[in-house]
N, C-alpha and C positions, 0 to 999 in steps of 0.2 A: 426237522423234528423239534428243534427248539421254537421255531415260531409257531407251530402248532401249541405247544405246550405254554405261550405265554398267555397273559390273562389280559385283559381290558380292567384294571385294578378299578377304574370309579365305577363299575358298575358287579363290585364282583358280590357286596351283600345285598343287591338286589336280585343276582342271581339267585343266592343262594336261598333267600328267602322265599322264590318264588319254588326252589326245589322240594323246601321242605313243610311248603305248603301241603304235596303230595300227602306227607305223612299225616298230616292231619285228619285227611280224609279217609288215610287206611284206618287211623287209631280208631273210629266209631264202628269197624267190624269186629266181629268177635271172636276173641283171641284169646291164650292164656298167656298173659306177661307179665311182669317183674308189680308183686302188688306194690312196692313201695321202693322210692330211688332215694338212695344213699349217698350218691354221688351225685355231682353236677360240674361240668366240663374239667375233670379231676381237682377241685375245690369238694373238700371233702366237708360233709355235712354228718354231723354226729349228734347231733342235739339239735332240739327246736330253735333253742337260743339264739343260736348265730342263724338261724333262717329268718326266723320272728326279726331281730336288730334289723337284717337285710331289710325287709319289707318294708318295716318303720323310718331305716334313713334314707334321707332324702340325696345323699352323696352317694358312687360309686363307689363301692368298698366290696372286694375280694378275702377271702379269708381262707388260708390254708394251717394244715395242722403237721406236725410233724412225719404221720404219714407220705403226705403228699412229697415233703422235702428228701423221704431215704426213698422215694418208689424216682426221684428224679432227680439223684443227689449229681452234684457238681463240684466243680474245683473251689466255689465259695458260696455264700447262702444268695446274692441276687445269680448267680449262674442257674443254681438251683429251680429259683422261682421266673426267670424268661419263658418257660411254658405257657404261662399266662398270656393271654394276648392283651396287647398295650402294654406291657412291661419287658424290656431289654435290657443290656448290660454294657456297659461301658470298660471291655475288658484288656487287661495287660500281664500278657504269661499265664498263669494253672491257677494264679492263686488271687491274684487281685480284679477286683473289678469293682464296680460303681452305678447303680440303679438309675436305669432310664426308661419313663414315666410318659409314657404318650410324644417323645422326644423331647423331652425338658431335663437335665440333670444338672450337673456339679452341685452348686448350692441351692438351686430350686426344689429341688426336692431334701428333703427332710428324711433321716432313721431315726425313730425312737426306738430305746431298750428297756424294758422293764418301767417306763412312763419317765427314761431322761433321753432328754436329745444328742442325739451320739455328737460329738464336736471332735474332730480329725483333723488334718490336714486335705480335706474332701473337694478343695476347688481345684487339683489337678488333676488332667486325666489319668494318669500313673499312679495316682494314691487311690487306693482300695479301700476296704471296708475292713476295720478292724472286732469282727465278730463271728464267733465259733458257732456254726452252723450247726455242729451240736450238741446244742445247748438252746437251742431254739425250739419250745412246743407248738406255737399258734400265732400266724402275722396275719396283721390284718394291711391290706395294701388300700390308699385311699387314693382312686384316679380323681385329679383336677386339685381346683386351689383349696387348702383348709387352711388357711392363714387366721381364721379364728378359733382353730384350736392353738395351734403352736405358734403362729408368730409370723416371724422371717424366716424365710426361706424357703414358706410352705405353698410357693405360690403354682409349682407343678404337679404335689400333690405329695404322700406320706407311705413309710415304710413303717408300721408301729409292732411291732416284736411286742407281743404278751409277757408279761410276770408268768414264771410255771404255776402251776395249781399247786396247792399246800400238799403234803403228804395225807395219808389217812391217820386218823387216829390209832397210835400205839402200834406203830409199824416199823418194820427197817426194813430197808430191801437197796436195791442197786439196779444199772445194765451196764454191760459191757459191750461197746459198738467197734466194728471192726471192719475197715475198708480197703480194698484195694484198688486200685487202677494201671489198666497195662498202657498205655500211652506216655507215661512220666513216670511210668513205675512207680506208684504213690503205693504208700501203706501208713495208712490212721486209725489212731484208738483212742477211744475216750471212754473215763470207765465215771458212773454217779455212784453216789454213795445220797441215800437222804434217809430220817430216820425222826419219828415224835411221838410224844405221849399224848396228854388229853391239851396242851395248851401250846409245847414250846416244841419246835422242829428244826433242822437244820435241811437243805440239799444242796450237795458239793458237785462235782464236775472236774477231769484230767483230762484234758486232749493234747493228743501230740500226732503233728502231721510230717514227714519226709516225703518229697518229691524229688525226680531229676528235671534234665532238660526236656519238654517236649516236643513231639514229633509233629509234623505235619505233610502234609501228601504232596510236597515239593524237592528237589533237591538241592533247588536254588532260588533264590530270591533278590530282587534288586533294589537295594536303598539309596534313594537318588540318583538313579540309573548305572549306580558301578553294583555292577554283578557279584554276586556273594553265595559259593557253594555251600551244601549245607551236608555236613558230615554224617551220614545216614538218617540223615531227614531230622536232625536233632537240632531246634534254635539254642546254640550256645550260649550257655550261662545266666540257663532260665528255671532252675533248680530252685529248691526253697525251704526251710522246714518252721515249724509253728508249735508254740507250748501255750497253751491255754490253761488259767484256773478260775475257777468260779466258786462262790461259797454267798449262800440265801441263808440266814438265819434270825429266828425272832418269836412274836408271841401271837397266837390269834386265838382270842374269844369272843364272848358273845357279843360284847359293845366294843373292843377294840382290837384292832391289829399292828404290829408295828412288824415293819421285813427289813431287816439291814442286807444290803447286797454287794459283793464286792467281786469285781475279776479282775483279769489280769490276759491280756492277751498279747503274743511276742512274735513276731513273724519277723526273720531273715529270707531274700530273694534275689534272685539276680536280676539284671533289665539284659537284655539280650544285645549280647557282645557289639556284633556288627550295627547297632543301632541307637546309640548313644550320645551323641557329641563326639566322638572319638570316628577318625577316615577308618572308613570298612577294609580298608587294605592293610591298614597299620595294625591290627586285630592278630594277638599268637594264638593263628590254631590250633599249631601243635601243642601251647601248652591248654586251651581251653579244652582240644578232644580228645585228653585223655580219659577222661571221666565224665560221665553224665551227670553226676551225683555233684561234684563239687562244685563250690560258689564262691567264684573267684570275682573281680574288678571288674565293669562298675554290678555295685548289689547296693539294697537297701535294707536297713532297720526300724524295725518301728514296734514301740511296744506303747498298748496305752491302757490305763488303770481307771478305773472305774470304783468308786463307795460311794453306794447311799442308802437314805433311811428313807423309807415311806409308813407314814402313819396314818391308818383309819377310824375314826372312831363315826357312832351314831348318837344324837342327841335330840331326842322326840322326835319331828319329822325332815329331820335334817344330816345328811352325809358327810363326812368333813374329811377332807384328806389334803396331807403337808406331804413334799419331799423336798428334802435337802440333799445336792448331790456334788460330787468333786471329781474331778476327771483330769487326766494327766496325758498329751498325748506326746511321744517322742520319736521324732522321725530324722533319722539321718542317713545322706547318701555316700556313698564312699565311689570313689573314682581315683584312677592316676591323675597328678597336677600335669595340665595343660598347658602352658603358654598362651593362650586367645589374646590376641588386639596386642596391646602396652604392656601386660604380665612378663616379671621376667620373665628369665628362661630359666632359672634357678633358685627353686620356691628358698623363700628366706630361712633361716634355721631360726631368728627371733620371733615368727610368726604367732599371732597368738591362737590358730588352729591347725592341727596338724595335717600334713603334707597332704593326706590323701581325701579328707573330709571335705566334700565338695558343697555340700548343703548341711546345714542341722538348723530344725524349728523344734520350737517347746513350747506346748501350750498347756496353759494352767485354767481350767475353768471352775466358777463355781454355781451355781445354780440355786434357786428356792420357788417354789409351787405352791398355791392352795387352792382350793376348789370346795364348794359348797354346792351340793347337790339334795332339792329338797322336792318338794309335790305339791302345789297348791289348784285343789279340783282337778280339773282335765291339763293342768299345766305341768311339766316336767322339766323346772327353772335347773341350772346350773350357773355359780355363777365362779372368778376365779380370778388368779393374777400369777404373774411368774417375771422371777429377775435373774439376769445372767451377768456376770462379768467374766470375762478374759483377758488373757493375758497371752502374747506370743514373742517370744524373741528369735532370735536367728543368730547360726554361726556358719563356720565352713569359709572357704576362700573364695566363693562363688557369689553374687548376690542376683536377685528374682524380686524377693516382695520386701520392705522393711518391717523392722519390728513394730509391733502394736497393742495399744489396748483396747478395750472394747468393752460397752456398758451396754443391754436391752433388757425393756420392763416393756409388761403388759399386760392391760385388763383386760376383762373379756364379760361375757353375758347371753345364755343361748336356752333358749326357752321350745321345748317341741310339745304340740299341743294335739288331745288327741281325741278329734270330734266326735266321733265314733269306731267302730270295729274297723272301719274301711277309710277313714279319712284322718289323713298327719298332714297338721301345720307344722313347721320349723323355721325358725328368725333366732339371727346372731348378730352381734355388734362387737367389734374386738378397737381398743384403741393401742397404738407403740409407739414408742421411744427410742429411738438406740443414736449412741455416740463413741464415736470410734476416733483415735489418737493415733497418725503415724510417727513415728520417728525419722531421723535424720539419718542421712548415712554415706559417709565419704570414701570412695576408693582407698586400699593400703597402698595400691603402687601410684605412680606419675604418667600422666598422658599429655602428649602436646595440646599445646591450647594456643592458636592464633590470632593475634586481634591488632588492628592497626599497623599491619605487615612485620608484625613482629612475634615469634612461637617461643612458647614459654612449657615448661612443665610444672604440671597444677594436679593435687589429688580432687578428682571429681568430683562432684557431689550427683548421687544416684537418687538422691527422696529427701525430700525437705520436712520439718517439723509438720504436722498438719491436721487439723481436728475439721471433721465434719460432723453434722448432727441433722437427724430424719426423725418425722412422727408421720403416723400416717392411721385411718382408720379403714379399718375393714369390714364388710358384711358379708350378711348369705341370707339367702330364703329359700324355703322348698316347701316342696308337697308330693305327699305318698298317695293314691289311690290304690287299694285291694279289693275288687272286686268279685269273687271265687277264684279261680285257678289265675286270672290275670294280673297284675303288678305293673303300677306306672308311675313314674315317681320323675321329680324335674328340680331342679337347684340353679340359682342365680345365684355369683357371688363376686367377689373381688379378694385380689392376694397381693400383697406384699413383701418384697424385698430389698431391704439395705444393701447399696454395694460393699463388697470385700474390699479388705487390703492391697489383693492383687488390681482387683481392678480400677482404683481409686491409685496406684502406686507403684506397680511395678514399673521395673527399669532395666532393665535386663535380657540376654541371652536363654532362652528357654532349651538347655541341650538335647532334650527329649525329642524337639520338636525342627533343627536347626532354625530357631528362630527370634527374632527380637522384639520382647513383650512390652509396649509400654503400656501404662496406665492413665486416665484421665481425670483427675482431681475437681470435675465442674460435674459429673454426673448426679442425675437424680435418683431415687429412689424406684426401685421398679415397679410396674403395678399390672395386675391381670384382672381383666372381667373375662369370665365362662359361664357358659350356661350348658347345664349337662341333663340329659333327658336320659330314660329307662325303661323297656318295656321288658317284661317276662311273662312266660307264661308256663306254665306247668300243670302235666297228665301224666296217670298212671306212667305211661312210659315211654312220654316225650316231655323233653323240657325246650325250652327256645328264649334266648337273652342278645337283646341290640341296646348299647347303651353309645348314642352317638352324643357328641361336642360341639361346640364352636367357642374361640377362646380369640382376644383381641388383647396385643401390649400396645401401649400408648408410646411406652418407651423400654423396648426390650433391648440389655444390653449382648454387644457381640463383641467379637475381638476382629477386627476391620484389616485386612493385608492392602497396603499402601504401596507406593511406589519408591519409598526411601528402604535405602541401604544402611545397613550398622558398619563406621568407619571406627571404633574403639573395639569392639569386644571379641571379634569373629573375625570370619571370611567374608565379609559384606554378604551377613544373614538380612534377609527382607523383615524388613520395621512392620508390628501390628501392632493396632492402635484401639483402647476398647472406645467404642461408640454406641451411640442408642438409635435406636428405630422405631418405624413402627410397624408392629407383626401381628397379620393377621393368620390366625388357624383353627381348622375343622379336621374330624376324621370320628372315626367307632370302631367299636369293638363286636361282634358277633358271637356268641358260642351256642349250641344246640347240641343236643345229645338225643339220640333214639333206641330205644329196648327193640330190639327184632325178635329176641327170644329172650327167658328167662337173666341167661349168664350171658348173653352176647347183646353187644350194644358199638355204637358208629357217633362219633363225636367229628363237628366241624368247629375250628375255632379261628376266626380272623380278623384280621387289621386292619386298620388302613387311615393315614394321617397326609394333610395337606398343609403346608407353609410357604407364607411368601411375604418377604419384608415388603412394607410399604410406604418407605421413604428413607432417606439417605442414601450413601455411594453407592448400596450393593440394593435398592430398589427394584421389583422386580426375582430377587432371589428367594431361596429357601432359607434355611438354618442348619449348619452344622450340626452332625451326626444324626441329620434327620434318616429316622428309618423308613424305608421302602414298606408297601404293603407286603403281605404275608399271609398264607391261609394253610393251616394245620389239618389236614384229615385223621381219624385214629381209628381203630379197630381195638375193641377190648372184652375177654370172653374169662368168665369168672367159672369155671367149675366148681363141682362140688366134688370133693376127693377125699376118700376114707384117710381119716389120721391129720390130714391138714384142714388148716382156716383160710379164708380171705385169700384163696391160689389165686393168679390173674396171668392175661399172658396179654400184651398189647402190643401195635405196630402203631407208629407214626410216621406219615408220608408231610413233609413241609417245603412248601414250594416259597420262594422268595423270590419277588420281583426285582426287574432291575431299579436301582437308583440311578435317576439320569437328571432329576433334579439337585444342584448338588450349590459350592458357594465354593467357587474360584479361592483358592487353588487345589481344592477339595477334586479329587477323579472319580469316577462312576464306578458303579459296583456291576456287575453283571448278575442276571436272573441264578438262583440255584434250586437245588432238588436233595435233599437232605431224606434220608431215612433213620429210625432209633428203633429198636429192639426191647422190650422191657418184659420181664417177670419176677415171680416170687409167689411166695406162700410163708404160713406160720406153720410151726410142728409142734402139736399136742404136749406138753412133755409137762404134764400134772397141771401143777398152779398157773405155771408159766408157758406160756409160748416163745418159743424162739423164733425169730425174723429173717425173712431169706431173700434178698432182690438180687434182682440180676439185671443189668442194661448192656447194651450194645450202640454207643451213639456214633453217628455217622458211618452205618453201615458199609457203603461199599467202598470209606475213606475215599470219598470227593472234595475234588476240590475245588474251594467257594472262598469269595472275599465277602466278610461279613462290614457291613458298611458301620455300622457300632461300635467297630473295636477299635482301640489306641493304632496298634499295629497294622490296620488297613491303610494308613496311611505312605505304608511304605511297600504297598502292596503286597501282604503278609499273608498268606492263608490261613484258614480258620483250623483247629487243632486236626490230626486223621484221627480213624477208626480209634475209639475208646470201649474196651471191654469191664465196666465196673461192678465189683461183688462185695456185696454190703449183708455183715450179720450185726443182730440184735438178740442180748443173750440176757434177759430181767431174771431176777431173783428178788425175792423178800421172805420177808418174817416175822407172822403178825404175833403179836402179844397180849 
């Protein structure tokens, strides 16, 4: 049964193009069907606007709206959005996860918020994204390199989170959002409040999330091959809860706008007991199961703050807009003190971090933007610059990366030209800077040090002073063709990234991982050319979208597992070393949607990406958390029912191929079969409609190693059956 059911993955959007050729030839009989599609492979289309932008760019850009994230909401906002094909999640427990982009993430890919660049502690797989999903109206997701919009880092492509839209004129109103989920027992609420007269408005935002441990359709699991039962399927000490505030306030008229924005976001979490740095035997179960709810050693904190201004004004045929922004990110791990390698055995009382603080980073960013955006004839010049500095220090008993500062600037210039109705030029030029400061940093305790047959005890040194400094320029070109109902659009470009701190500098024990991280201090700057093509086509009531790639690193950095052992810190953990390559890679995306009837319609969406380094020790290989193909079938049937709106009832069948391409000491994922369950509807109730969804994910609780996730590593199963119930309760009152 299962070799039946496996696919031949390079040729599987050739199948399917050749099936839904079929369609084409039904759609010229005569039929009565859906006069006009609203939707497009659940990318929800509300307006012309965001079809029209599509058309015109020359880049793969996705755009979902807040709809779309409660009809498929998740433990966090990229969980939310992996429906999309080409976009994954790099996930750890219910709450945290990390956008991954055609298989490119940590610092390659980019989040923007409200037009600032989220900056976290974002280069480990364990750190998550610190953003309330809701509070999120409309993202636009950009596949491939736009290193000439944003800079560094943007060299896999963009997560760009919209500004809300202003309130209406002389309004007050509110919603009240209210979630539950039976897999972690989760219950969330966040309640808006926003509210303006003719010029000056506010909108505010409360969330608060509680989860326990979650469950998964295993009862045991083994990390590093010692066996680890699991107390009614529950990963101990994977609980978490989250306080979020938000607050938009400022002035918009007719030549200017200014929005001050500030939040505040605070998430506590556990990392799951048996799988920490810490021997899976030496783990008290008894006292971790007595509760699912509590979040006991090791757990993490992290809260990070966000103010800015953004200001708009117009000036004859000219757009002008500044942001100034500050961001504060705090992240600390809490663990029992260890003893590893030369550490006493009896943490100091003079320490200058307490006993159990096993990591603390702080990072202080600041930011400034402008952008000029004007019209000259068929020309639609932009032009702009932006500067960051940072700042990160470090505490805790433990060390990983040292402390750092860090300096980027960058101009930019991107002109889209528009020949006609049916013909878009687009050319960009982006030039950067950045320099970055590590610091020095010596062991508290004494480790032998032998030299000349003579051992001595010496505080080490883990990172020496050290400044490196990168510029680099970037480009892009494209072109849009619209033809009637067909779209074809193609982009050349090249991206850019500075190495990190981590991988210019670490030195260290990674416990997450049992492993020892070093960093290389000779590397260069990274660089990507991709060339991304697009074809769509849209009818009454089929639509059909192939957007394939091919992308080449010159020098793509990795983290390289060696043949050396760590003799100070561990248990002689295996030494990785970051290195560069060269990597080439291809793959596309597919989606198609067909109206069979009015309110019923059949959606295919899939994947499929290829990597393989081409030079250095792992030559011949893939890339880490490279995703397997994927292909999404759905079924979705919209009635029309007295009293209710927008009712829908959907099935998705998602098969996952195996990964067998993998990078030593990476293990293979096996093929899975995944089903979800979704409905909802709005209920009439005057002004207002209230909001109803219902999901059901992983229907018949299978069980599958999802090769994306932190935790597959320790061959983890992916969460069981999830029944989630999401209301939406608005209110206003106009004046």
């Amino acid at each position: 049964m299962k070799n039946a059911l496996s696919i031949h993955w390079k040729y599987c959007f050739l199948l399917m193009s050749l099936l839904f050729s079929a369609a084409v030839i039904s759609q010229n009989q005569p039929s009565e069907k859906k006069p006009e599609i609203k939707e497009l492979n659940e990318v929800l289309v509300n307006n012309n606007t965001v079809e029209k932008s599509k058309k015109e760019e020359s880049l793969n850009v996705e755009t979902v709206n807040n709809s779309f994230i409660q009809r498929n909401l998740g433990g966090s906002l990229m969980q939310s959005l992996q429906r999309l094909p080409g976009v994954k999640t790099i996930s750890i427990g219910s709450g945290g996860s990390k956008p991954l982009i055609r298989g490119l993430s940590f610092n390659q890919v980019i989040v923007v918020e409200n037009g600032l660049k989220h900056e976290g502690q974002q280069w480990g797989a364990d750190h998550g994204l610190e953003i309330d999903q809701y509070a999120v109206n409309r993202v636009e997701i950009i596949k491939g390199p736009s290193s000439f919009i944003y800079g560094s880092d943007a060299v896999g492509g963009a997560v760009n989170i919209k500004p809300l839209p202003l309130p209406s004129q002389n309004t007050f109103g509110g919603s009240v959002d209210i979630t539950g989920k039976s897999n972690n027992a989760q219950f969330g609420s966040s309640l808006n409040l926003f509210g303006r007269n003719k010029n000056w408005f506010f909108d505010s935002r409360v969330t608060t999330m509680d989860y326990g441990d979650y469950r998964v359709p295993a009862d045991r699991v083994y990390v590093y091959s010692y066996e680890v039962p699991l107390y009614k399927n529950h990963l101990r000490n994977t609980a978490g809860r989250e306080l979020d505030f938000h607050l938009s306030t400022g002035y918009s008229g007719e030549k200017l706008k200014s929005v001050f924005y500030f939040s505040n976001v605070y998430t506590k979490s556990g990392f799951f007991a048996n799988a920490h740095g810490l021997e899976p035997r030496n783990v008290d179960t008894e006292l971790h199961d007595k509760s699912s709810r509590d979040i006991l050693m090791p757990y993490q904190q992290v809260n990070h703050l966000k103010v800015s201004n953004t200001a708009s004004f117009n000036w004859g045929n000219h757009g002008f807009e500044t942001q100034i922004g500050f961001q504060k990110n705090f992240r600390r791990e809490w663990s029992h003190y260890v003893n590893h390698g030369y550490m006493p055995p009896v943490y100091p009382e003079d320490m200058y971090a307490p006993q159990d603080l096993e990591r603390q980073y702080d990072k202080d960013v600041w930011s400034f933007s402008a952008k000029d955006e004007f019209r000259i004839k068929r020309h639609e010049i932009t032009v702009g610059t932006n500067v960051v500095t940072q700042e990160n220090a470090i505490g805790g008993w433990s060390f990983l990366i040292p402390a750092f500062t860090q300096f980027n600037a960058g101009l930019f210039a991107y002109d889209k030209v528009e020949l006609n109705d049916k013909w878009f030029l687009h050319g960009a030029v982006r030039y950067d800077y950045g320099k970055i400061n590590m610091k020095s940093y010596y062991d508290w305790f004494e480790s032998p040090v032998s030299e000349n047959n003579q051992t001595q005890m010496e505080y080490l040194q883990r990172s020496e002073d050290l400044t490196k400094t990168f510029n680099s320029f970037s480009w892009s070109a494209g072109v849009n063709y619209n033809p009637g109902n067909l779209s074809l659009k193609a982009n050349l470009g090249s991206g850019f990234r500075m190495p990190i701190a981590k991988e210019l500098a670490s030195n260290g024990v990674n416990y997450h991982y049992f492993r020892f991280e070093k960093g290389n201090p000779n590397l260069d700057a990274e660089r990507s050319y991709q060339l991304d093509l697009g074809i769509e086509w849209q009818q009454q009531n089929w639509t059909f979208q192939l957007t394939p790639f091919a992308n080449y690193f010159p020098n793509f950095i990795y983290l390289n597992p060696t043949s050396a052992l760590d003799v100070y810190y561990g248990a002689g953990n295996q030494v990785f070393e970051y290195e560069q390559s060269k990597v080439f890679r291809y793959g596309a995306e597919l989606q198609t949607r067909y109206y069979f009837l009015k309110s019923l319609s059949a959606e295919i969406a899939a994947e499929y990406l290829y990597s393989e380094q081409k030079s250095g020790s792992k030559k011949g290989y893939t890339l880490p958390f490279s995703p397997p193909p994927s292909v999404l079938f759905g079924l979705n049937y919209e009635p029309q029912i007295r009293f209710l709106k927008e009712s829908y009832f959907a099935v998705d069948y998602r098969i996952t191929g195996k990964q067998d391409h993998i990078v030593p000491p990476e293990k293979k994922t096996e093929e899975s079969h995944v089903f979800n369950l979704a409905f909802g509807t709005k209920i009439k109730t005057g002004k207002q409609d209230i909001s109803l969804s219902f999901q059901i994910q992983n229907l018949f609780n299978t069980k599958y190693l999802n090769h994306t996730s932190f935790y597959r590593l320790i061959e983890l199963p992916e969460a069981g059956r999830n029944i989630i119930v999401s209301m939406k309760i608005p209110f206003s009152v106009s004046r």
